[in-house]
PDB file of N, CA, C and O in Angstrom:
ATOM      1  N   UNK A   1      14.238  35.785   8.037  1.00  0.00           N
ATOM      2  CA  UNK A   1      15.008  36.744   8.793  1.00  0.00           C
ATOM      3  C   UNK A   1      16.060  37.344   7.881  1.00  0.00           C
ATOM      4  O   UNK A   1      16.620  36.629   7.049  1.00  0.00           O
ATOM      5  N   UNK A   2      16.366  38.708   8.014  1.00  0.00           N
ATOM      6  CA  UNK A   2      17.207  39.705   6.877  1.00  0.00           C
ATOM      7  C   UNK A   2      18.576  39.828   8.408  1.00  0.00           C
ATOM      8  O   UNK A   2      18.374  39.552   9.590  1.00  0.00           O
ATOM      9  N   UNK A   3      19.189  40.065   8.101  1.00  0.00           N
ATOM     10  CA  UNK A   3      20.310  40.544   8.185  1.00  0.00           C
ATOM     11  C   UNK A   3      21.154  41.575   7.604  1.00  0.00           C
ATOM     12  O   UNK A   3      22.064  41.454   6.784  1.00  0.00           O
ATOM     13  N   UNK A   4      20.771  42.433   8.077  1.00  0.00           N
ATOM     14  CA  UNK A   4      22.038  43.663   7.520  1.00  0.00           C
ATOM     15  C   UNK A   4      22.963  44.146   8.262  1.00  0.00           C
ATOM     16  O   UNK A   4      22.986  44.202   9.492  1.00  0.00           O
ATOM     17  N   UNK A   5      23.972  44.607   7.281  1.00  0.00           N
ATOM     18  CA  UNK A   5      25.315  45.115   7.999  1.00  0.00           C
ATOM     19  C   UNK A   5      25.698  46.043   7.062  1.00  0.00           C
ATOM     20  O   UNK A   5      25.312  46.006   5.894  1.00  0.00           O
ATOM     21  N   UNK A   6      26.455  46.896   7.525  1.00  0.00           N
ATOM     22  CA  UNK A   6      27.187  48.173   6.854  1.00  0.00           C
ATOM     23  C   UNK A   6      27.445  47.670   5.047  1.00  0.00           C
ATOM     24  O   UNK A   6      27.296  48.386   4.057  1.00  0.00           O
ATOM     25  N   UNK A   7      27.875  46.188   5.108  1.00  0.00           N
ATOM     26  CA  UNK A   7      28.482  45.691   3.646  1.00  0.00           C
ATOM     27  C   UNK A   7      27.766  44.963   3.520  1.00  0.00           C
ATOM     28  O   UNK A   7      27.856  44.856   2.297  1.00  0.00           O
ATOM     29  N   UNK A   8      27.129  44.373   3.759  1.00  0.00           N
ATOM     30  CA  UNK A   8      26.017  43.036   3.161  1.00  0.00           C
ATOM     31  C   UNK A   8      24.897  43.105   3.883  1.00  0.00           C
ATOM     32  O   UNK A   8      24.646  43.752   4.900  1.00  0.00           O
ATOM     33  N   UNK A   9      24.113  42.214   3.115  1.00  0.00           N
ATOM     34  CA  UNK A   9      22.632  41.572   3.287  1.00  0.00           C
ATOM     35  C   UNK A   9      23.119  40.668   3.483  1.00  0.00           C
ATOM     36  O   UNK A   9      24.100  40.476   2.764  1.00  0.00           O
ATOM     37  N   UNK A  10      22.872  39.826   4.273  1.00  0.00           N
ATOM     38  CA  UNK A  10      22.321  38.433   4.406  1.00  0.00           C
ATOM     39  C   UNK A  10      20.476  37.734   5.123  1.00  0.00           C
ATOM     40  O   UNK A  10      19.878  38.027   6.159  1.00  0.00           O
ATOM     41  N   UNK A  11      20.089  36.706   3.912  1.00  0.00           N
ATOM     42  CA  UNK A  11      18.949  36.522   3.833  1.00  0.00           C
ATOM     43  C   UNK A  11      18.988  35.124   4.389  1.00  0.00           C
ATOM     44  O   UNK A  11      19.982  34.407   4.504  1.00  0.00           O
ATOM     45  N   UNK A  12      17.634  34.831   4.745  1.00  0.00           N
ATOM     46  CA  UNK A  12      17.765  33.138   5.241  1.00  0.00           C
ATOM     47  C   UNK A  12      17.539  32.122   4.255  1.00  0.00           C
ATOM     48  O   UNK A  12      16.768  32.507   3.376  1.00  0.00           O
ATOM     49  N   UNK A  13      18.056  30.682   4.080  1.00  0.00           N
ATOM     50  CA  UNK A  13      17.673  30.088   3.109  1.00  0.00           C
ATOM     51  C   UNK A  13      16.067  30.051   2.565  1.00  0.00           C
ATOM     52  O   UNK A  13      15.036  30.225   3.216  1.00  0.00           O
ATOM     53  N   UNK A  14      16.188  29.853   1.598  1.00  0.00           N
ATOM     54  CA  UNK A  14      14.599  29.517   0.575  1.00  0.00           C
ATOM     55  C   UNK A  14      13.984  27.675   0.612  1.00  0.00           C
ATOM     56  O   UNK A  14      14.525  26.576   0.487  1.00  0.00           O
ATOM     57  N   UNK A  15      12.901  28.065   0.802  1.00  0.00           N
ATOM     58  CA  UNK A  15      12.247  26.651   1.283  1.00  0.00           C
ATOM     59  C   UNK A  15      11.771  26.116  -0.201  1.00  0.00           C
ATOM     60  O   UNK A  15      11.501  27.017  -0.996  1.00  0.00           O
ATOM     61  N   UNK A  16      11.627  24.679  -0.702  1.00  0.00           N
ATOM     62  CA  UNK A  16      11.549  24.236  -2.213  1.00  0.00           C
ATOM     63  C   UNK A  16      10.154  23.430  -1.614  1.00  0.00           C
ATOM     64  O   UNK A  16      10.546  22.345  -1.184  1.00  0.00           O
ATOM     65  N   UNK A  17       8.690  23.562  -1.431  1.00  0.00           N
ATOM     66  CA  UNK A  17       8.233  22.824  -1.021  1.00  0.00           C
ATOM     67  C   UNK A  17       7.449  21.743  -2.308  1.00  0.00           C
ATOM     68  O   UNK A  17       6.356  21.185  -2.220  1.00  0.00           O
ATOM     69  N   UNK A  18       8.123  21.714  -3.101  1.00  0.00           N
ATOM     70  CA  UNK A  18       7.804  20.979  -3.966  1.00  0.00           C
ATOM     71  C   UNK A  18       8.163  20.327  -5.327  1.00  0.00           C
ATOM     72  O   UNK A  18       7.647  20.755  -6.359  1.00  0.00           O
ATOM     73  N   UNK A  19       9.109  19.217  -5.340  1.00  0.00           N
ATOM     74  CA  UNK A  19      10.474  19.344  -6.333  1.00  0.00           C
ATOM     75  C   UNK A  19      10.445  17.834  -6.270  1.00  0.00           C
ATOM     76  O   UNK A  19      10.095  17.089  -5.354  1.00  0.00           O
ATOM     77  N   UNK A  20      11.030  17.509  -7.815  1.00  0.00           N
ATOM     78  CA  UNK A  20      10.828  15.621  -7.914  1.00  0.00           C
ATOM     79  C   UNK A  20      12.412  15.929  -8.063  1.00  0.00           C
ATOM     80  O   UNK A  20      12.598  16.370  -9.197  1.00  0.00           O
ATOM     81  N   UNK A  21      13.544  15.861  -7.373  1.00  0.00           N
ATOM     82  CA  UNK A  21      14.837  15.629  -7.194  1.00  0.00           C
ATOM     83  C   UNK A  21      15.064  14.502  -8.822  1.00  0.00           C
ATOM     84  O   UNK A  21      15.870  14.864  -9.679  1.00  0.00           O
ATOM     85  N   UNK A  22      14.553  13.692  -8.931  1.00  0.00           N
ATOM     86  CA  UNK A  22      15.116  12.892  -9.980  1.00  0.00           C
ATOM     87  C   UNK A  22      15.198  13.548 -11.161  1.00  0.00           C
ATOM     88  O   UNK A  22      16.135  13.165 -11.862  1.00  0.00           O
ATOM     89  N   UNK A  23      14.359  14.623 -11.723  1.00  0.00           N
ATOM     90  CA  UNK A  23      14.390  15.497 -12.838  1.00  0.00           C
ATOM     91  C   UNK A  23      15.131  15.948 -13.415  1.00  0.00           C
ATOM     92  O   UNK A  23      14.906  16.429 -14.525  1.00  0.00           O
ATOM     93  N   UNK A  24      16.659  15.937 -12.649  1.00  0.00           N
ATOM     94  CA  UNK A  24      17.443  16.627 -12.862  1.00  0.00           C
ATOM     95  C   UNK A  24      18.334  15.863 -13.574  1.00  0.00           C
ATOM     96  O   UNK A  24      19.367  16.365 -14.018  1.00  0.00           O
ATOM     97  N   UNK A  25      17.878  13.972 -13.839  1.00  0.00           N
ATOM     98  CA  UNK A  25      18.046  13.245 -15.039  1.00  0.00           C
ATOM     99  C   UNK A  25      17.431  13.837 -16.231  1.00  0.00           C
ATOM    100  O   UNK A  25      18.166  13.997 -17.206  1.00  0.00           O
ATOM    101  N   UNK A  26      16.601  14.075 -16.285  1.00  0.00           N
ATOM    102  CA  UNK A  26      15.778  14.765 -17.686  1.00  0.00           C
ATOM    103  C   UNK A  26      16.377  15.292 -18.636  1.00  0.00           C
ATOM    104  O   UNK A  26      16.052  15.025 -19.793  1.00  0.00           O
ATOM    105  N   UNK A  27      17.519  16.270 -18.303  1.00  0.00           N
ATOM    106  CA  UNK A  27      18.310  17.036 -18.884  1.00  0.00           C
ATOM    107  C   UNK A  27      19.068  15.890 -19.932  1.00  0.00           C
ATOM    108  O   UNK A  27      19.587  14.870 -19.479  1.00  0.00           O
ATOM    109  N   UNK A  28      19.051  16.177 -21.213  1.00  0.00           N
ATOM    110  CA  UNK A  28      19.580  15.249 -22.014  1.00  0.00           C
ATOM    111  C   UNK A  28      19.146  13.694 -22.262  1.00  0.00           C
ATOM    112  O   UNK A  28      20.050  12.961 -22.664  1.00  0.00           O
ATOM    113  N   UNK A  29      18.103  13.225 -22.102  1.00  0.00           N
ATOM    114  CA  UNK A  29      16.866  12.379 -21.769  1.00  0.00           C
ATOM    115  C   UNK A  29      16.795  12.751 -23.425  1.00  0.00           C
ATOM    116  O   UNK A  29      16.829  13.857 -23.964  1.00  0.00           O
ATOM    117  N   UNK A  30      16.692  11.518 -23.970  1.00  0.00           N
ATOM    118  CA  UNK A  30      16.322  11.722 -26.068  1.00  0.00           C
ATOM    119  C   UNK A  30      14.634  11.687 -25.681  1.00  0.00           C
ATOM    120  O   UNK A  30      13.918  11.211 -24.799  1.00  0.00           O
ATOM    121  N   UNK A  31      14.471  12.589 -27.054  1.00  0.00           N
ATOM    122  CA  UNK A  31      13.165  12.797 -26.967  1.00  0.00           C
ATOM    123  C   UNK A  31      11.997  11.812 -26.959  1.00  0.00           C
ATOM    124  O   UNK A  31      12.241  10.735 -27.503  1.00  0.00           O
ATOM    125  N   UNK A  32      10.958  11.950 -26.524  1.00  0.00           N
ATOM    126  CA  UNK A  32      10.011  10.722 -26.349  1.00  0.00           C
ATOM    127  C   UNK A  32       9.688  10.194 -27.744  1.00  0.00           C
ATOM    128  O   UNK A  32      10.133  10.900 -28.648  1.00  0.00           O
ATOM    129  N   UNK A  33       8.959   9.023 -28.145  1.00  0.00           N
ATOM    130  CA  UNK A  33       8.794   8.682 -29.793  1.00  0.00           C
ATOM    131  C   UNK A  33       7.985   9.316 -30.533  1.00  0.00           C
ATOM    132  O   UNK A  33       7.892   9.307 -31.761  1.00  0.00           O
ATOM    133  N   UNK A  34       7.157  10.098 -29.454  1.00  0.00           N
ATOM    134  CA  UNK A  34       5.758  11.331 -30.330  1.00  0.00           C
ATOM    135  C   UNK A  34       5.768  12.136 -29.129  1.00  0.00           C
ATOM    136  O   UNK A  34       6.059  11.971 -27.944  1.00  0.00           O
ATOM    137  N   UNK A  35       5.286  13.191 -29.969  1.00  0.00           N
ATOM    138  CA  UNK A  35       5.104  14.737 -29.088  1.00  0.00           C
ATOM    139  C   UNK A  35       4.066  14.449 -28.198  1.00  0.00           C
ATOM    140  O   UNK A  35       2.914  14.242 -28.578  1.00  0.00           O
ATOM    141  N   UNK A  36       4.522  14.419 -26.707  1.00  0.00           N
ATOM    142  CA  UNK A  36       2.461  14.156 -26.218  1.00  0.00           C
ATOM    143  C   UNK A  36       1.596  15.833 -26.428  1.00  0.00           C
ATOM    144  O   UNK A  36       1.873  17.001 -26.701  1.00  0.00           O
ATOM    145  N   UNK A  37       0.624  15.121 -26.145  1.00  0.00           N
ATOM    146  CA  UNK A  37      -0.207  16.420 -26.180  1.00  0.00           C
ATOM    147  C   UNK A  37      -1.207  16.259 -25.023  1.00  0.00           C
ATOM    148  O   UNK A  37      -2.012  17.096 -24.615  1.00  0.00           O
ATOM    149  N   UNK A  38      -0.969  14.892 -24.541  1.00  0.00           N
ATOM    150  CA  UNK A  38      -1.686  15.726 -22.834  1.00  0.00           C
ATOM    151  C   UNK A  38      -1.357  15.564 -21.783  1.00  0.00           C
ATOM    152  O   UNK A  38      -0.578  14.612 -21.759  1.00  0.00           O
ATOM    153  N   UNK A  39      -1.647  16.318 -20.047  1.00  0.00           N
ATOM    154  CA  UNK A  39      -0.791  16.003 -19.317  1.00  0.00           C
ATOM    155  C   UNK A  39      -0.181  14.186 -19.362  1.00  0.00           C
ATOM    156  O   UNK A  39       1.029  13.976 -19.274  1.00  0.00           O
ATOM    157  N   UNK A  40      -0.954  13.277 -19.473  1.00  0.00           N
ATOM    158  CA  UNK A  40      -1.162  12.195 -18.921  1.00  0.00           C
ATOM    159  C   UNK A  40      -0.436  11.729 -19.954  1.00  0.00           C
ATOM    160  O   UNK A  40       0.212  10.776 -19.519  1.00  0.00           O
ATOM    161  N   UNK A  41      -0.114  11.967 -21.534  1.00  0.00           N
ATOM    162  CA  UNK A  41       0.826  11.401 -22.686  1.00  0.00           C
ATOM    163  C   UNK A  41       2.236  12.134 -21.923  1.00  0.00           C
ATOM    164  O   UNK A  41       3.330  11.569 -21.919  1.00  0.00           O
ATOM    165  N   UNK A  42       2.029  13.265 -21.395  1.00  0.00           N
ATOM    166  CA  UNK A  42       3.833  13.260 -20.838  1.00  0.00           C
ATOM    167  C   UNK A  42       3.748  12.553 -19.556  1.00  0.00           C
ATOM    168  O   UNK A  42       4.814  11.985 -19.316  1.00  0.00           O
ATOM    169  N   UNK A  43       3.070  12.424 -18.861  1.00  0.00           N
ATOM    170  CA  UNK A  43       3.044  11.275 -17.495  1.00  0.00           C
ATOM    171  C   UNK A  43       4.259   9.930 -18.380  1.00  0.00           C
ATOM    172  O   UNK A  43       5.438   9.628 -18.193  1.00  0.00           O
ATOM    173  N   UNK A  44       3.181   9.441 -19.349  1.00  0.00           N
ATOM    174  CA  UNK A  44       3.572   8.264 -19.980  1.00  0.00           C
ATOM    175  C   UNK A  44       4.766   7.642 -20.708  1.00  0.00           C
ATOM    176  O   UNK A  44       5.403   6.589 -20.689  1.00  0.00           O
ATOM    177  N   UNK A  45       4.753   9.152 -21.549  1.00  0.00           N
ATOM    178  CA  UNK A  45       6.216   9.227 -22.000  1.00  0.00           C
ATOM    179  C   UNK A  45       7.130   9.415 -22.376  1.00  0.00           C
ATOM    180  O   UNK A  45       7.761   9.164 -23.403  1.00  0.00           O
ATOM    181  N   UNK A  46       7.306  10.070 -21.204  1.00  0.00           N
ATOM    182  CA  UNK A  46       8.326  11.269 -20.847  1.00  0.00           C
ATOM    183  C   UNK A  46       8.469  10.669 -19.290  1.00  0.00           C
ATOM    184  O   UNK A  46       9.420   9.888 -19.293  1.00  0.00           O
ATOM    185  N   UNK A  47       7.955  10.742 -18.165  1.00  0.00           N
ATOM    186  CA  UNK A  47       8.243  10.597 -16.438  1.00  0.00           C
ATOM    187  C   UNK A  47       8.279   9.546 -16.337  1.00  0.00           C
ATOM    188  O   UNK A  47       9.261   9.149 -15.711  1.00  0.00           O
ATOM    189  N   UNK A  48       7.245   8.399 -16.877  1.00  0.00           N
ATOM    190  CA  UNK A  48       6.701   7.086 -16.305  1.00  0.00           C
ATOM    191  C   UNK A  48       7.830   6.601 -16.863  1.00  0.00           C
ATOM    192  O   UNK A  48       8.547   6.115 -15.989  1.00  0.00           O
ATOM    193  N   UNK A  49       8.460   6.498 -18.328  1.00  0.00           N
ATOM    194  CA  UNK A  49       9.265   5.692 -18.620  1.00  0.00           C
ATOM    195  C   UNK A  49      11.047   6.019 -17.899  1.00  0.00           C
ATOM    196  O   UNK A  49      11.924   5.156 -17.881  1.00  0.00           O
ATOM    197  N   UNK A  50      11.194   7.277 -17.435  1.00  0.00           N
ATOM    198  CA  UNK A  50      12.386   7.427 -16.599  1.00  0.00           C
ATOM    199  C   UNK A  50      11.910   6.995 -15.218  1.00  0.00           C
ATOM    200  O   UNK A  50      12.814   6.800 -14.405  1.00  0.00           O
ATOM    201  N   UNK A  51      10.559   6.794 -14.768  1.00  0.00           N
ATOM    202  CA  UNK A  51      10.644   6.438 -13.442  1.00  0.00           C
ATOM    203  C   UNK A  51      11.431   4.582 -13.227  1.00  0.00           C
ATOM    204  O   UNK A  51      12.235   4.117 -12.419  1.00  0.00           O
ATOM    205  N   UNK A  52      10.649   3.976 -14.446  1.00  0.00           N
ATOM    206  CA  UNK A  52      11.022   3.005 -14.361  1.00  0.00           C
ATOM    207  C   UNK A  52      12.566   2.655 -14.950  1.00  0.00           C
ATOM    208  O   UNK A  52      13.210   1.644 -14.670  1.00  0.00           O
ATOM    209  N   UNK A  53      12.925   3.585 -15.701  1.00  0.00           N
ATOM    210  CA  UNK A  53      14.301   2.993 -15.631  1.00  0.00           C
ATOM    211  C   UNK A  53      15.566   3.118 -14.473  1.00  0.00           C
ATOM    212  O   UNK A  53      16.704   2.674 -14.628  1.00  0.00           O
ATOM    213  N   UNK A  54      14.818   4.165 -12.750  1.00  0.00           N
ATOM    214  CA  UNK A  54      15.806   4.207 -12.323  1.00  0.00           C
ATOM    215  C   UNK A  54      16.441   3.339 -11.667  1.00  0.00           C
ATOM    216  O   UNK A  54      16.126   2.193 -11.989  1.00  0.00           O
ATOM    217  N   UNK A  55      17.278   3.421 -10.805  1.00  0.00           N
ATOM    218  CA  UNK A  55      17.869   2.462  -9.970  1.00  0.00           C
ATOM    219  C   UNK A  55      18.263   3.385  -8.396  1.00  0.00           C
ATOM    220  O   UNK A  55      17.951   4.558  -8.190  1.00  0.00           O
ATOM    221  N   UNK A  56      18.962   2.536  -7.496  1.00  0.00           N
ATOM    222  CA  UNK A  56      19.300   3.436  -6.333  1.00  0.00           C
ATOM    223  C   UNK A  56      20.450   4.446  -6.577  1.00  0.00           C
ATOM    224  O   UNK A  56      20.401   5.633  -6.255  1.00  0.00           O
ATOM    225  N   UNK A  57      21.597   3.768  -7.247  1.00  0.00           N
ATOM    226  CA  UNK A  57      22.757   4.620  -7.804  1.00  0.00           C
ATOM    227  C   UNK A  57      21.783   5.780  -8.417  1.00  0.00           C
ATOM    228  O   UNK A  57      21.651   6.876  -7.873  1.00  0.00           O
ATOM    229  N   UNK A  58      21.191   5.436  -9.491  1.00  0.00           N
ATOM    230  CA  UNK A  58      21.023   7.164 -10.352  1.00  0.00           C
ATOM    231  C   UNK A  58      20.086   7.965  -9.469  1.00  0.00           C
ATOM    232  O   UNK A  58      19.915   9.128  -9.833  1.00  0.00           O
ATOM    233  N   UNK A  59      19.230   7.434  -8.009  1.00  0.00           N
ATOM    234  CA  UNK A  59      18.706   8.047  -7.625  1.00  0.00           C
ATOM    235  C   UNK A  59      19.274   8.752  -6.254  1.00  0.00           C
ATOM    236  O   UNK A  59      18.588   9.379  -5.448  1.00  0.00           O
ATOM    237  N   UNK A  60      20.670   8.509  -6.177  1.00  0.00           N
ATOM    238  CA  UNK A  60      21.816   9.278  -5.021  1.00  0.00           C
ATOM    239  C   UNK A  60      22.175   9.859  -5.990  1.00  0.00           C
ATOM    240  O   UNK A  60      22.062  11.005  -5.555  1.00  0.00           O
ATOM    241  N   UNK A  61      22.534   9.976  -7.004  1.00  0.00           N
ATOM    242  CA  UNK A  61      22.966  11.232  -8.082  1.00  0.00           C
ATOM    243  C   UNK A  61      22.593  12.065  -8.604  1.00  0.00           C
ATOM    244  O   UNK A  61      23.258  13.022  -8.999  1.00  0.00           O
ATOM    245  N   UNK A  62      20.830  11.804  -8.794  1.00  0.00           N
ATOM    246  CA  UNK A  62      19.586  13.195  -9.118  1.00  0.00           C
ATOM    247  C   UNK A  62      19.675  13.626  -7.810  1.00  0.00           C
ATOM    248  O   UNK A  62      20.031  14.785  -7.597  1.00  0.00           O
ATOM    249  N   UNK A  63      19.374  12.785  -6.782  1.00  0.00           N
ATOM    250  CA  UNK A  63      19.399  13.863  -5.540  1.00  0.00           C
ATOM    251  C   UNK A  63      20.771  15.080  -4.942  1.00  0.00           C
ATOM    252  O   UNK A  63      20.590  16.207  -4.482  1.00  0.00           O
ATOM    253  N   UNK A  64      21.682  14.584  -5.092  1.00  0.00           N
ATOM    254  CA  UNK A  64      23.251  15.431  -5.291  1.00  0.00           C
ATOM    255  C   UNK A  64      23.257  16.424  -6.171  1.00  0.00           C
ATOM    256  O   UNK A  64      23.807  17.486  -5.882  1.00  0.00           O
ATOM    257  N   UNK A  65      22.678  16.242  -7.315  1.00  0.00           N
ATOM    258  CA  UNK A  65      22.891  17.434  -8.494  1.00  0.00           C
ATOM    259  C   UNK A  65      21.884  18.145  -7.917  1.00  0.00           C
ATOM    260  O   UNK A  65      22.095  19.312  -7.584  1.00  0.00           O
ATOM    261  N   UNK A  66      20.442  17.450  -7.681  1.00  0.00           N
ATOM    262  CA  UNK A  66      19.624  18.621  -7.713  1.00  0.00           C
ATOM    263  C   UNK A  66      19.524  19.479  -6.261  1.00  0.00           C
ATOM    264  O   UNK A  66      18.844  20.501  -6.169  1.00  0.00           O
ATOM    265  N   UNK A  67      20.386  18.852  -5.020  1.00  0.00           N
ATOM    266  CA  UNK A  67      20.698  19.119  -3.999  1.00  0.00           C
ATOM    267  C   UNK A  67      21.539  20.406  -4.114  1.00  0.00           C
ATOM    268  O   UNK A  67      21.173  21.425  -3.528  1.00  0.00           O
ATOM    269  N   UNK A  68      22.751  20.371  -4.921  1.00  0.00           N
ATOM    270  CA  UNK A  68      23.505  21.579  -5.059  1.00  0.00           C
ATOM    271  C   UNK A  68      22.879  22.557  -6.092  1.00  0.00           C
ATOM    272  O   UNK A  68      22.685  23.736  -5.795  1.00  0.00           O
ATOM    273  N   UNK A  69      22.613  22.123  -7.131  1.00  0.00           N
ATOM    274  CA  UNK A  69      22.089  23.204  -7.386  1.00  0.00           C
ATOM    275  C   UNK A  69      20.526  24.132  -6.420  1.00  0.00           C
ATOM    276  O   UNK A  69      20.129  25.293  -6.521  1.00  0.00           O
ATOM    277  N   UNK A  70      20.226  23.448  -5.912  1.00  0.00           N
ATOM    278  CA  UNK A  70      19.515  24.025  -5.070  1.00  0.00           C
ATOM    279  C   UNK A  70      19.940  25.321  -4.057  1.00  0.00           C
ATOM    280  O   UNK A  70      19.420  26.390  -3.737  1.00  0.00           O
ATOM    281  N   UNK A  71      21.083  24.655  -3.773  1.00  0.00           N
ATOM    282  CA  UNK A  71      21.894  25.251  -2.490  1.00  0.00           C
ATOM    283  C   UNK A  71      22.761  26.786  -3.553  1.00  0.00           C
ATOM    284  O   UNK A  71      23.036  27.935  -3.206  1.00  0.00           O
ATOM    285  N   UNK A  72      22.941  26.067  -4.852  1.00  0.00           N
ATOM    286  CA  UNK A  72      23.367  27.525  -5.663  1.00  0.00           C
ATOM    287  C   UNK A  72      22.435  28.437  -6.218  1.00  0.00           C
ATOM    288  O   UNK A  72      22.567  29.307  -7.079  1.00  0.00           O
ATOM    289  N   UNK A  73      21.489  28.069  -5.564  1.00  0.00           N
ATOM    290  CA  UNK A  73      20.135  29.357  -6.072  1.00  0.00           C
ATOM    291  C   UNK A  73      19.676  29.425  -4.799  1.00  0.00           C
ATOM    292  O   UNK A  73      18.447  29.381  -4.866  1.00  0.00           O
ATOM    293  N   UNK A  74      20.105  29.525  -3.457  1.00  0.00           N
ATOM    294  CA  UNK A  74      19.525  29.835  -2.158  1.00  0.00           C
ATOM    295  C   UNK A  74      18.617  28.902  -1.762  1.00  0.00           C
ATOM    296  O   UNK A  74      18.036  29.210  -0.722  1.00  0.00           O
ATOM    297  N   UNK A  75      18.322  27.925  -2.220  1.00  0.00           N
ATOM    298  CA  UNK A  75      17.684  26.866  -1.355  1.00  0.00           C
ATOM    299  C   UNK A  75      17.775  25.848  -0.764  1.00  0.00           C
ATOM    300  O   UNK A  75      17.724  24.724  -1.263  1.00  0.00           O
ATOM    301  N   UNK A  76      17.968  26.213   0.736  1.00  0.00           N
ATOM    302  CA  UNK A  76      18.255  25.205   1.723  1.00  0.00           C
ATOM    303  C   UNK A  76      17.035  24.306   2.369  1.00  0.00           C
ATOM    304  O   UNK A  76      17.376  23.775   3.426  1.00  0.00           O
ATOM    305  N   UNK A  77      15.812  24.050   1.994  1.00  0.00           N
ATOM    306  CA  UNK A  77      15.501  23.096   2.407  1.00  0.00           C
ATOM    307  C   UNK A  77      14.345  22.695   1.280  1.00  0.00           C
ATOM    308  O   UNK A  77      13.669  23.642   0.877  1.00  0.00           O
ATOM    309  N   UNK A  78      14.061  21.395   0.742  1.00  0.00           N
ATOM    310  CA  UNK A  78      13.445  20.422  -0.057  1.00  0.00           C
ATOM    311  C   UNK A  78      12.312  19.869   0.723  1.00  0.00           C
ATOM    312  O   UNK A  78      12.290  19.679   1.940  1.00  0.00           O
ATOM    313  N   UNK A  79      11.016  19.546  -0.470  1.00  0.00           N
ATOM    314  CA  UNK A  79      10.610  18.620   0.198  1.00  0.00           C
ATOM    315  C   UNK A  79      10.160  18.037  -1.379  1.00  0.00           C
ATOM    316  O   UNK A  79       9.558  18.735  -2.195  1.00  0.00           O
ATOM    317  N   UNK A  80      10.616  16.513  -1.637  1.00  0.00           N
ATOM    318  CA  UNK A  80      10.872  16.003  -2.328  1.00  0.00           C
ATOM    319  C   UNK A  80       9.495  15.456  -2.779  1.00  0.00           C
ATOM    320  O   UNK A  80       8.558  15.846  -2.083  1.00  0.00           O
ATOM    321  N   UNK A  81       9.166  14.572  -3.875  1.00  0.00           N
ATOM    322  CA  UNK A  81       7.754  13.937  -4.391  1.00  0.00           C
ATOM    323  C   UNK A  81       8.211  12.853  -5.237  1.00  0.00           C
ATOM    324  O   UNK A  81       8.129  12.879  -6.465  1.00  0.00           O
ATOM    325  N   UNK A  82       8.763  11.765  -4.462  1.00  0.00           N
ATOM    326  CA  UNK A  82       9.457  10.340  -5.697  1.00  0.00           C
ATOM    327  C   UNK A  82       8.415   9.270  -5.031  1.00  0.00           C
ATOM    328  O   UNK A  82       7.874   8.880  -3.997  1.00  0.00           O
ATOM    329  N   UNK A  83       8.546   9.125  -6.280  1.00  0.00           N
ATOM    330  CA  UNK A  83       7.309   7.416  -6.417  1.00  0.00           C
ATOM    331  C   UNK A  83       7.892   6.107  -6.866  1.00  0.00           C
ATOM    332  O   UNK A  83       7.421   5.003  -6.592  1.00  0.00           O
ATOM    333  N   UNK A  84       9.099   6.372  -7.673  1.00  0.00           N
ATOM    334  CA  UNK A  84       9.589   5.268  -8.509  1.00  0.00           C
ATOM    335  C   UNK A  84       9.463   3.877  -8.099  1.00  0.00           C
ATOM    336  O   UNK A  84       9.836   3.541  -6.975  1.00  0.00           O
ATOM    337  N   UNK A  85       8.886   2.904  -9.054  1.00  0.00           N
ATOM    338  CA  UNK A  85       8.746   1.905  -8.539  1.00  0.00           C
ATOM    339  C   UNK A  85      10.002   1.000  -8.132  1.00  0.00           C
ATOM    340  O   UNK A  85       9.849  -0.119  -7.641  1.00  0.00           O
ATOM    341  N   UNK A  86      11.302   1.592  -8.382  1.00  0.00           N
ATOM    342  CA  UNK A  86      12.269   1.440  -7.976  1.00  0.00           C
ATOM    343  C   UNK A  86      12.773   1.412  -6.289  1.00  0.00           C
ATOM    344  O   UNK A  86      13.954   1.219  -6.000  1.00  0.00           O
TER     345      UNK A  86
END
């Protein structure tokens, strides 16, 4: 739904239907020990080894960061994809 008025637009939030909230650890994450080169070498290591290092704390804090920044690029609703064996 649009909304207009004489001075503004207003638009309705943007739907994220597909987002691993924890990712937003990644950022500054040292590089893996070799370059992978296929999906399944970055599964391994690169994701698999941050899945297992999380905990509940760092996983209320990927969800917060990646929550607002969400909300600062117009997207109000998530639907998340976490597996961690955590």
């Amino acid at each position: 739904m649009d909304l207009e008025t004489r001075e503004s637009n207003a638009t309705g939030g943007l739907v994220c239907a597909h987002h691993h909230l924890y990712s937003a650890l990644a950022r500054g994450m040292p590089a893996p020990p070799r370059t992978p080169r296929t999906f399944r070498e970055i599964l391994e290591l690169v994701w698999w080894r941050l899945d297992r290092a999380l905990d509940l704390e760092m996983l209320e804090w990927s969800a917060k960061l990646a929550a607002l920044e969400a909300i600062e690029s117009g997207t109000t609703a998530i639907i998340d994809h976490h597996e961690s064996p955590n």
